[in-house]
C-alpha positions as a Markdown table, in Angstrom:
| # | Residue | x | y | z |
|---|---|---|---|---|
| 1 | Unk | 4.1 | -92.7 | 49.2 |
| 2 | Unk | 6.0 | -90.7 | 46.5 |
| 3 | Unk | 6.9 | -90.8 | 43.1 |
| 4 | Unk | 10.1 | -91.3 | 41.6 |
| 5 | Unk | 11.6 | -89.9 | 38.2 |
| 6 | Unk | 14.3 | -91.0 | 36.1 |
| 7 | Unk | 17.6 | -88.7 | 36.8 |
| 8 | Unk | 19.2 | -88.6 | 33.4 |
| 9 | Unk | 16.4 | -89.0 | 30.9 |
| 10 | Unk | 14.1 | -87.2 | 32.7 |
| 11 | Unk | 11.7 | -89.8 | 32.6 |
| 12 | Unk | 8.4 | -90.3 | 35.2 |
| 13 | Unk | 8.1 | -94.1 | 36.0 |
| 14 | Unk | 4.9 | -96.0 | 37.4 |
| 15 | Unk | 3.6 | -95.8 | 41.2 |
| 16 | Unk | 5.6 | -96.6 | 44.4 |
| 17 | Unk | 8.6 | -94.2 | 45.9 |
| 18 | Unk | 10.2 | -91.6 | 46.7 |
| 19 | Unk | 11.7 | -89.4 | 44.0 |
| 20 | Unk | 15.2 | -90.6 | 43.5 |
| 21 | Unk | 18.1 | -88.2 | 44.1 |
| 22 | Unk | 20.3 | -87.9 | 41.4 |
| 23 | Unk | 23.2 | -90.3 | 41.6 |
| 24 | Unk | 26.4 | -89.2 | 42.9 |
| 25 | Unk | 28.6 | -88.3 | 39.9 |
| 26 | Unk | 31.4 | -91.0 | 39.1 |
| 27 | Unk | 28.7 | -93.6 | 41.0 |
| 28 | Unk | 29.0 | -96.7 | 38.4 |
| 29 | Unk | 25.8 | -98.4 | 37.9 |
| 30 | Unk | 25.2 | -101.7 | 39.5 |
| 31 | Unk | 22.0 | -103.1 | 37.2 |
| 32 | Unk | 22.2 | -106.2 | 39.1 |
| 33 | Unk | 21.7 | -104.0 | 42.8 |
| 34 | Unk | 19.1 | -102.2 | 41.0 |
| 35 | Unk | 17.1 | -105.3 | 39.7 |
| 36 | Unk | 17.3 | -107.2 | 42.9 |
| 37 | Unk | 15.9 | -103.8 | 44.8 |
| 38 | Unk | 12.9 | -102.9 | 42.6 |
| 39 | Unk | 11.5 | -106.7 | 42.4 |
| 40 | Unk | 11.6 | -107.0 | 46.2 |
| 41 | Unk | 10.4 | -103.1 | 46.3 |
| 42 | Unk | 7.5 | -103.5 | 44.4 |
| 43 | Unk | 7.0 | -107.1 | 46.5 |
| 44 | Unk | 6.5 | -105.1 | 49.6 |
| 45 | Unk | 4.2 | -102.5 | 47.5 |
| 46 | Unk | 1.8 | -105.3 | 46.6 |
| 47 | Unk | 1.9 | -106.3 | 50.3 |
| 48 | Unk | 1.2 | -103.1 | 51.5 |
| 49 | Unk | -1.8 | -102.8 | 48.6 |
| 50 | Unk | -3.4 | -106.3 | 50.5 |
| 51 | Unk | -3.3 | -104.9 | 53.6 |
| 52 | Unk | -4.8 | -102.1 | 52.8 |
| 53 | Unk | -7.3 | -104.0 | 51.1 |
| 54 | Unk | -7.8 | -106.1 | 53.8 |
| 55 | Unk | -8.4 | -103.5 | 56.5 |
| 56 | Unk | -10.9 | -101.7 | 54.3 |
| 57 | Unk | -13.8 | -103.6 | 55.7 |
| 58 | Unk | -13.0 | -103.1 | 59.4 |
| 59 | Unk | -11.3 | -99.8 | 59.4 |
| 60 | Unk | -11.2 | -96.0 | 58.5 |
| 61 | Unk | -9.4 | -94.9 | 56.0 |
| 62 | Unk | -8.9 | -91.6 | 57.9 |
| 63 | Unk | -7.8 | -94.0 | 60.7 |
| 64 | Unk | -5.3 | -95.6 | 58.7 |
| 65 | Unk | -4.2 | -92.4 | 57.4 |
| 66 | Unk | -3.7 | -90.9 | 61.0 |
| 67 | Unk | -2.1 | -93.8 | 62.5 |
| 68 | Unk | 0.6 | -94.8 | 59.9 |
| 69 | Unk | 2.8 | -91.7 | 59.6 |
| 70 | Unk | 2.7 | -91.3 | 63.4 |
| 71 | Unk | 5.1 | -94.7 | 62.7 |
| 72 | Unk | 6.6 | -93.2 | 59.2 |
| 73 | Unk | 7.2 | -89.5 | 60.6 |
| 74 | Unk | 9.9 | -90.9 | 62.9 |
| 75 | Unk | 11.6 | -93.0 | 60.8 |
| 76 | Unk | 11.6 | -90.4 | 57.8 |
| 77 | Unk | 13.0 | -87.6 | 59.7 |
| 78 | Unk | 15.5 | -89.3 | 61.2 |
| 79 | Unk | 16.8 | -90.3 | 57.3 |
| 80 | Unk | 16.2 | -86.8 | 56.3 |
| 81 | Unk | 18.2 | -85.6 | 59.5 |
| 82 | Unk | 21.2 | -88.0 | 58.6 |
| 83 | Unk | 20.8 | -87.4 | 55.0 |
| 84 | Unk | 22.1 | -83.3 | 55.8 |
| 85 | Unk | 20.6 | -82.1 | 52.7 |
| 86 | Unk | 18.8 | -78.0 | 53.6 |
| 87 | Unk | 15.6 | -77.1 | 53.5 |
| 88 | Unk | 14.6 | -75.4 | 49.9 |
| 89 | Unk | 15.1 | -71.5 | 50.9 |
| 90 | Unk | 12.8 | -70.5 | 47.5 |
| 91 | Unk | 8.9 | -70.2 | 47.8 |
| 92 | Unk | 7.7 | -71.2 | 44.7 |
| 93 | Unk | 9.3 | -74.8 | 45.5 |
| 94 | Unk | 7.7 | -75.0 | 48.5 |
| 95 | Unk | 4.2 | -74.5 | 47.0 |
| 96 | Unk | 5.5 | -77.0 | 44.3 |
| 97 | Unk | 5.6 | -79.7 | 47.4 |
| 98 | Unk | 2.6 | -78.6 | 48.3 |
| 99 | Unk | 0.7 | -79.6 | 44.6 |
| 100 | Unk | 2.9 | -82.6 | 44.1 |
| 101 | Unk | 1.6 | -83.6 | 48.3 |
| 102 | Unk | -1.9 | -82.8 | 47.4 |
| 103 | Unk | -1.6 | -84.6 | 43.7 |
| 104 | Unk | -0.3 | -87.9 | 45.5 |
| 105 | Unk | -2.7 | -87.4 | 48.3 |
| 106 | Unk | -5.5 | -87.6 | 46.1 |
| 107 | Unk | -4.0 | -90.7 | 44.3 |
| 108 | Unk | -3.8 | -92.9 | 47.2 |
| 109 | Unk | -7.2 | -91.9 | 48.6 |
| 110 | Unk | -8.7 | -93.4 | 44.7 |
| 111 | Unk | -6.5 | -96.1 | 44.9 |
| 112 | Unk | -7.3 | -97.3 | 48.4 |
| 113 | Unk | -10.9 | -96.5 | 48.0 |
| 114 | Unk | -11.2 | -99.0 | 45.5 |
| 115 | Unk | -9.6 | -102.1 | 47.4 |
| 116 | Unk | -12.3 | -102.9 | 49.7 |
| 117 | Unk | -14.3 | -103.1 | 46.1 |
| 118 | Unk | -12.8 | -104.8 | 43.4 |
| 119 | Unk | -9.9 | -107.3 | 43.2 |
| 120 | Unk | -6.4 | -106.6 | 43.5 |
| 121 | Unk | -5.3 | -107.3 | 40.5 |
| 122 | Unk | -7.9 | -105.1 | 38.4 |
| 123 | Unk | -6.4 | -102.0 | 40.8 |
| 124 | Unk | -2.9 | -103.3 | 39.7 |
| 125 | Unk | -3.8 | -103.0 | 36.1 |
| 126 | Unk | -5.4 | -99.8 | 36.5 |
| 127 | Unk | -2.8 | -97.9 | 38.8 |
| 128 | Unk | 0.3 | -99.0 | 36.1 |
| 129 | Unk | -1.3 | -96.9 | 33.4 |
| 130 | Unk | 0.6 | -94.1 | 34.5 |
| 131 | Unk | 3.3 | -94.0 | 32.1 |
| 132 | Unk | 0.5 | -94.3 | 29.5 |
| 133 | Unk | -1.0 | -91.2 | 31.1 |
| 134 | Unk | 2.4 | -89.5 | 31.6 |
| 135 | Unk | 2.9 | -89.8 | 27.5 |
| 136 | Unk | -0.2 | -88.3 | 27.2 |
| 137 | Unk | 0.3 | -85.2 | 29.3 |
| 138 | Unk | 3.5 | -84.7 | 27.4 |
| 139 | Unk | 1.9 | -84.9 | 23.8 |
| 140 | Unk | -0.6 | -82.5 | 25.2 |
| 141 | Unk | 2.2 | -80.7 | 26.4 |
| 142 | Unk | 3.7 | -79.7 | 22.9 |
| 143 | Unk | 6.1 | -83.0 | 23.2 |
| 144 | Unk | 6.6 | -84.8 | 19.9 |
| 145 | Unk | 4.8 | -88.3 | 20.7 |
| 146 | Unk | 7.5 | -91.7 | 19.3 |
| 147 | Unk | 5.8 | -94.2 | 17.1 |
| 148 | Unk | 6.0 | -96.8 | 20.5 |
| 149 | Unk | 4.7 | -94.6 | 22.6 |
| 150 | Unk | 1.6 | -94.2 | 20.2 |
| 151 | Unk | 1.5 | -97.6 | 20.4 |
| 152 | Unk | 1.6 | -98.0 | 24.0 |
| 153 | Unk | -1.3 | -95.6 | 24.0 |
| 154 | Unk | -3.4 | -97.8 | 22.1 |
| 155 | Unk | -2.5 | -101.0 | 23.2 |
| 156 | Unk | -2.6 | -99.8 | 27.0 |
| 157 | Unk | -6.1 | -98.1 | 26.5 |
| 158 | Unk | -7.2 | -101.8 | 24.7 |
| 159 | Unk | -6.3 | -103.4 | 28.0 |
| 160 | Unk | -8.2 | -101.2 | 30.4 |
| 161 | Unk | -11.0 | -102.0 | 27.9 |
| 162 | Unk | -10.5 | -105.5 | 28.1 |
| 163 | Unk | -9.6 | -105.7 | 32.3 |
| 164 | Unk | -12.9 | -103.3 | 32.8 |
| 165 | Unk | -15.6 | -104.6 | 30.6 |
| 166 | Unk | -17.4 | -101.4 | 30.7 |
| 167 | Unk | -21.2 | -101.9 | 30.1 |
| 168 | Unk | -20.8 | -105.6 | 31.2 |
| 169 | Unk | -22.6 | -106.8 | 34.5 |
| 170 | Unk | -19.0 | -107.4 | 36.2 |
| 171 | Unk | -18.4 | -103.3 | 35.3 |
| 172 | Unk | -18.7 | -101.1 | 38.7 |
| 173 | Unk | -17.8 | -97.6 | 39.0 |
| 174 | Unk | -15.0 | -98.5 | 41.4 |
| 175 | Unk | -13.2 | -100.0 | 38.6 |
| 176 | Unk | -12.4 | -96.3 | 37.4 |
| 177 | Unk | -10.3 | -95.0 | 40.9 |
| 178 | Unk | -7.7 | -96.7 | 40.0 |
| 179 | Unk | -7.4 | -95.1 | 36.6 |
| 180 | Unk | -8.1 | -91.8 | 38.2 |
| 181 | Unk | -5.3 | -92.1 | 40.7 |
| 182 | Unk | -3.0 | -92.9 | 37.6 |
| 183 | Unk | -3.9 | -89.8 | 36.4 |
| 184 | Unk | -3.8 | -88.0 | 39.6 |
| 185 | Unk | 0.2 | -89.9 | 39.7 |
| 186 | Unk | 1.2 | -89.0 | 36.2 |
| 187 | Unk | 0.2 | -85.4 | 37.2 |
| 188 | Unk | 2.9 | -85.3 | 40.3 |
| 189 | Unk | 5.4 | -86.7 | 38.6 |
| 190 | Unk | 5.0 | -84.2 | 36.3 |
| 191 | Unk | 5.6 | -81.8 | 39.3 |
| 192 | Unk | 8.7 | -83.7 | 40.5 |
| 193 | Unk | 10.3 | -83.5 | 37.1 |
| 194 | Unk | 10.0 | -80.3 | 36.4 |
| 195 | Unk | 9.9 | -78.3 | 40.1 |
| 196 | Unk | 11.4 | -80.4 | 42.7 |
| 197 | Unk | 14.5 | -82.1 | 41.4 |
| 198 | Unk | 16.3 | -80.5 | 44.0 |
| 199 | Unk | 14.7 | -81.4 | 47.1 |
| 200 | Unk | 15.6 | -84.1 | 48.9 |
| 201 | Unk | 13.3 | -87.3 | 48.5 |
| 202 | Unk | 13.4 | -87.5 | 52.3 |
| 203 | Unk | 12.1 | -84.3 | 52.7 |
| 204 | Unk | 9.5 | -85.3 | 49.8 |
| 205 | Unk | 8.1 | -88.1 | 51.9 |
| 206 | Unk | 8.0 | -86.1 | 55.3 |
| 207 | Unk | 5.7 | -83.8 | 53.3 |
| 208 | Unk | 3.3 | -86.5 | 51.9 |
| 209 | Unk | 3.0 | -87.9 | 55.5 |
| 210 | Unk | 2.4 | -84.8 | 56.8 |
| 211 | Unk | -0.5 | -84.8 | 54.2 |
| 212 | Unk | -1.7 | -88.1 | 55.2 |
| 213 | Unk | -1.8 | -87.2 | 58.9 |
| 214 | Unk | -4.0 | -83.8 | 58.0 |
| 215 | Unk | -6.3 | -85.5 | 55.4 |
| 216 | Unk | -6.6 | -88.1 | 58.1 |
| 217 | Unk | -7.6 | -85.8 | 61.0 |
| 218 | Unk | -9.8 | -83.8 | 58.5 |
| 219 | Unk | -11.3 | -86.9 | 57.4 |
| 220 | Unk | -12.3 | -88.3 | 60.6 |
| 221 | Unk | -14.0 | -84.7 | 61.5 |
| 222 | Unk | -16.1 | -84.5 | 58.7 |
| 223 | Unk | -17.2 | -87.9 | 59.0 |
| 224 | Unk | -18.0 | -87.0 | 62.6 |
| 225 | Unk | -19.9 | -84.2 | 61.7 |
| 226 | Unk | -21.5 | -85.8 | 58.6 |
| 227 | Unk | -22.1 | -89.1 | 58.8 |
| 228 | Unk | -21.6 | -90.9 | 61.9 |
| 229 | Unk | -24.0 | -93.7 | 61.7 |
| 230 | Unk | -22.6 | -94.6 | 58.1 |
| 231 | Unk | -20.9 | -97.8 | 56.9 |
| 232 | Unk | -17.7 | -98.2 | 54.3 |
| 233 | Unk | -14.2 | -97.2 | 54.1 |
| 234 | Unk | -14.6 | -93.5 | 53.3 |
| 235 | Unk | -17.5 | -93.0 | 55.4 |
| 236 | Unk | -16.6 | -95.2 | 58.5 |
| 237 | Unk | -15.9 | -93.4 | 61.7 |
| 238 | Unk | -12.9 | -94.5 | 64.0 |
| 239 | Unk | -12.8 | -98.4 | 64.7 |
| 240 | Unk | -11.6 | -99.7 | 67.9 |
| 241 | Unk | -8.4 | -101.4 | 67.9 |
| 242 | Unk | -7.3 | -104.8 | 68.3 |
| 243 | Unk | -4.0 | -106.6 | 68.0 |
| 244 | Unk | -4.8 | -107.7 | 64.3 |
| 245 | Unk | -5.6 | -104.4 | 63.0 |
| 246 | Unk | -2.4 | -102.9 | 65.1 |
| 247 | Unk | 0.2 | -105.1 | 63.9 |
| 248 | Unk | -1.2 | -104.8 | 60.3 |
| 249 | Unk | -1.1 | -100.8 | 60.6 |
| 250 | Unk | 2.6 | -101.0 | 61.9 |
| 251 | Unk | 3.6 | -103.6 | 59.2 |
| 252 | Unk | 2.1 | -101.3 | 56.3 |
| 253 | Unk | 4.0 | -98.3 | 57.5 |
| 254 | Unk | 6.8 | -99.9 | 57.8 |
| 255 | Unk | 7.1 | -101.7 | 54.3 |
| 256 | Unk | 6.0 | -97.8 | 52.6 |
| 257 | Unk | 9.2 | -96.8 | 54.1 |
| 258 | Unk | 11.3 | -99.4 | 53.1 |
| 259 | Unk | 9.6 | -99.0 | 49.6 |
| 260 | Unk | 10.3 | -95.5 | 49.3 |
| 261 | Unk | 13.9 | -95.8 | 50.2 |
| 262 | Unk | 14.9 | -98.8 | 48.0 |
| 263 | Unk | 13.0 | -97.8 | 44.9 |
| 264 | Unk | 15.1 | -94.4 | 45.1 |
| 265 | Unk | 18.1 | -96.4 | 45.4 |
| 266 | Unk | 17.0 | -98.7 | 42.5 |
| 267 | Unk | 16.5 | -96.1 | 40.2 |
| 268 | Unk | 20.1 | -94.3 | 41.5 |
| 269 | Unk | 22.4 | -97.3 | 40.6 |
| 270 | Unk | 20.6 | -99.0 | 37.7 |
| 271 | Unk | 19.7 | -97.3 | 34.0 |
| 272 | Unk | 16.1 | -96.0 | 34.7 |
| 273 | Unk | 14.7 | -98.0 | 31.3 |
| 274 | Unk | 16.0 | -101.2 | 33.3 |
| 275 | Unk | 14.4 | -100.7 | 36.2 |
| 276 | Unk | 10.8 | -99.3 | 35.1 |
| 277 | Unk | 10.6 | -102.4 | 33.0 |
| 278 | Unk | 11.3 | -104.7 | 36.3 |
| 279 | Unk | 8.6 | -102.2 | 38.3 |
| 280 | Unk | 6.2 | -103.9 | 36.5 |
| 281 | Unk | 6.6 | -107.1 | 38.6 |
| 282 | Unk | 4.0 | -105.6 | 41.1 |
| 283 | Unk | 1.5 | -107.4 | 38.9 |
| 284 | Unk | 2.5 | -110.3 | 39.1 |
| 285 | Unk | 2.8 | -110.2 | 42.8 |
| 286 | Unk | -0.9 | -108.4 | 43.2 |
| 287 | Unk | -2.2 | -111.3 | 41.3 |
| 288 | Unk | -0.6 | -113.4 | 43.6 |
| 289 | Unk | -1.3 | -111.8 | 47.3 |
| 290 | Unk | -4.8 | -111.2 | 45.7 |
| 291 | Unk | -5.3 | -115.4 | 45.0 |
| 292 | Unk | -3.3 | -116.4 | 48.4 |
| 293 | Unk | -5.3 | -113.8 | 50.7 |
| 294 | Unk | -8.2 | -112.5 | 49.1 |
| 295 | Unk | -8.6 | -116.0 | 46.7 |
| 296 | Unk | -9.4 | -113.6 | 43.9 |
| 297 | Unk | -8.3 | -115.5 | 40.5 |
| 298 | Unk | -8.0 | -113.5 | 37.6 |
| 299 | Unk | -10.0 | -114.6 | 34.9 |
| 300 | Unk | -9.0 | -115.0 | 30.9 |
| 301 | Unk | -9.9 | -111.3 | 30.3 |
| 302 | Unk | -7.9 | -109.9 | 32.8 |
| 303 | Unk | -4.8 | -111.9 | 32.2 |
| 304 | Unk | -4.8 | -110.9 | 28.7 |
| 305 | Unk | -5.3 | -106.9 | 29.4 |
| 306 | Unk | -2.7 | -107.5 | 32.3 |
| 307 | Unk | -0.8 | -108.7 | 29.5 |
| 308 | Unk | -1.7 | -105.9 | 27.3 |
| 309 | Unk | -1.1 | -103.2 | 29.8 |
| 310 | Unk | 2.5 | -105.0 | 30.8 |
| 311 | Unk | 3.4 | -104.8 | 26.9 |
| 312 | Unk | 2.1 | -100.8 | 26.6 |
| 313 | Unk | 4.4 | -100.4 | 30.0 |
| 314 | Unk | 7.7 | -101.4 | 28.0 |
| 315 | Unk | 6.7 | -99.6 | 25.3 |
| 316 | Unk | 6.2 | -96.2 | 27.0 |
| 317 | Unk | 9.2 | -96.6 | 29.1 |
| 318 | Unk | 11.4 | -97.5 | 26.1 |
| 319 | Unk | 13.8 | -94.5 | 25.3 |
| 320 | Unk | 14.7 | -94.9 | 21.6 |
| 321 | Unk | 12.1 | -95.6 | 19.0 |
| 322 | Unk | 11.3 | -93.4 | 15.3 |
């Protein structure tokens, strides 16, 4: 998966996409095209999350890591090959796909660690801190830091308090991947913004499969060689293969590549402050595959730092404020 940054404010956004191209000039918006595309976008992201979640406790994660972008490498190339766009002829923004590959890498691998752990929805409120992390890094960056967003800050920070319960029995140290791949997500969109504007978000995502596919094969080796006889989703050798676990390993693939391509799209034909609000949906809809797959209901506490953590979201991503 990719990130995706906002073309004219140049604003990061929370998880899920490809990095959207800037729009083509003259291109009027379409809010209601953009809408309609992030809610069913981030739909499919929430699915892809539960399955995920629900092959961590009878496959690899290297496996899945392997086996997916053998089904996404086709499919991207072939858009990057229709798109037209060049390859990048400078070094340095090579390497810069490199970091941003490596930065998202190590998001999803925290991320999807996690699932086999804790519920879905507690991952959900952890992964959309980004934007709170994102106005961090740019206060720490020298940027001035809006009264809202210093809100957001403390209001988001209150949630993950309240979702995670640290020091409570229901606290476990998976609880904190989520918040690390935020950070690890805030940090490549970072890179995006300010090093790979120009490179076409097809190319983008061949790169981060290509990481997947290497991690995965590394992955599986050093399992092999370390740990063979060992249980769990990071330490689990290769599984054999039934129809089940096929179908759901095509099916994930597929909706990550139709979740790259339409939250680009999204964030090309609607204002970026109206779409990142909408992102926010994949909540909602982790709460609810969570409840109808996993029956995980989210108790009082969560609901209100879900709440709390939706309210920092539209803070942060709000462009005006004193």
């Amino acid at each position: 998966m990719q990130t995706r940054h906002e073309t004219s404010a140049r604003r990061a956004a929370p998880r899920g996409s490809v990095t959207a191209t800037i729009p083509n000039v003259g291109e009027k918006d379409k809010p209601g095209q953009g809408v309609a595309l992030i809610v069913v976008a981030v739909m499919l992201l929430s699915l892809a999350d539960a399955l995920v979640k629900s092959l961590g406790h009878a496959l690899s994660l290297w496996q899945l890591l392997v086996m997916a972008p053998l089904v996404s490498l086709p499919l991207l190339s072939v858009g990057w090959w229709r798109q037209g766009w060049g390859l990048p002829r400078e070094v340095p923004v090579w390497c810069w796909i490199g970091v941003r590959s490596a930065l998202l890498l190590a998001m999803w691998i925290a991320f999807y660690a996690a699932l086999p752990w804790i519920p879905l929805s507690v991952a959900a409120v952890g992964i959309y801190t980004t934007p709170l992390f994102i106005a961090l890094l740019a206060r720490l960056g020298g940027e001035a830091l809006r009264w809202r967003q210093g809100v957001a800050l403390l209001l988001g920070f209150a949630g993950v308090l309240v979702v995670l319960r640290p020091g409570s029995a229901s606290f476990t140290p998976a609880m904190l991947l989520p918040l690390l791949a935020a950070l690890c997500y805030a940090l490549a969109m970072v890179a995006t913004r300010h090093h790979c504007r120009a490179v076409s978000p097809w190319l983008l995502a061949l790169g981060l499969n290509l990481g997947f596919l290497l991690m995965g094969i590394i992955g599986t080796l050093g399992v092999i060689a370390l740990s063979p006889e060992t249980d769990g989703f990071l330490r689990r050798g290769w599984q054999p293969l039934d129809l089940s676990l096929i179908w759901r390993i095509g099916l994930y693939a597929l909706l990550m590549v139709a979740v790259n391509t339409w939250v680009a799209r999204a964030y090309q034909v609607a204002p970026s402050a109206l779409v990142g609000i909408f992102d926010y949906a994949y909540l909602p809809f982790a709460a609810g595959w969570g409840f109808w797959l996993f029956d995980e209901v989210p108790d009082a506490q969560t609901l209100v730092g879900m709440a709390a953590i939706l309210s920092a979201g539209g803070l942060a991503l709000t462009r005006r404020g004193g």
